[in-house]
N, C-alpha and C positions, 0 to 999 in steps of 0.2 A: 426292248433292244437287248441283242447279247452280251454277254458281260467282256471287259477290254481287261483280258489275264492270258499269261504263258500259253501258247500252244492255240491259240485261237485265231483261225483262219480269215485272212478280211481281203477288202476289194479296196485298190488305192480311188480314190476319188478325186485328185487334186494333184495337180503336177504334172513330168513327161512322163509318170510311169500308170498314169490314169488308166484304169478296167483292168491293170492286171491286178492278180492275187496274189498275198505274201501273209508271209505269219511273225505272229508276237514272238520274238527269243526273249525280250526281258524289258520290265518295265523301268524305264526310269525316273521318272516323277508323275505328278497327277497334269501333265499335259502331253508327256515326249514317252513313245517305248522304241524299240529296237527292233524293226523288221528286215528280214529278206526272203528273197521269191527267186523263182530262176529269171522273169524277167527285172526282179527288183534288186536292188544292191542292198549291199548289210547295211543299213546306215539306222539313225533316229529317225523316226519321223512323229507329225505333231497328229495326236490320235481326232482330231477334226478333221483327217483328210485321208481317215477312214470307217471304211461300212463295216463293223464287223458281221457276217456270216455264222448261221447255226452250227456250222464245224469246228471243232475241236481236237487237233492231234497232239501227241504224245511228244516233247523235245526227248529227246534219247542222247543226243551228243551236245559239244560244245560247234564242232566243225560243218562251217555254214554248206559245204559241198551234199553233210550226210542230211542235214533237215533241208538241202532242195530236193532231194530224192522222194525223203518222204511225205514233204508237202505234193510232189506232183505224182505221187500215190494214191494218195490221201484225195486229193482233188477228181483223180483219172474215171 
């Protein structure tokens, strides 16, 4: 299974935002990180209700507008 760190691309699995893809901005303890997606909002979420994916990009900003760009790059 891929490793759950910064920049690493995943599929929500649980919830209303289920089958779309979002990325790690930042971990905050050993059950909750910080994801957003274009279709996912910036928020926590808890890393069991995620797949992570062999993808891995790069955070370059703080601002969640410039890491949806490059997630749906990344993904394209």
């Amino acid at each position: 299974m891929p490793a759950i760190e910064v920049g690493r691309i995943c599929m929500k699995i649980s919830g209303r935002e289920s089958g779309e893809k979002c990325v790690i901005v930042e971990i905050i303890d050993d059950k909750f990180v910080e994801v957003v997606g274009s279709a996912v909002k910036n928020r926590r979420c808890n890393i069991k209700h995620l797949e992570p994916t062999e993808q891995v990009m790069e955070i370059k900003s703080e601002d969640p507008e410039a890491i949806i760009k490059d997630l749906e790059s990344a993904i394209a």
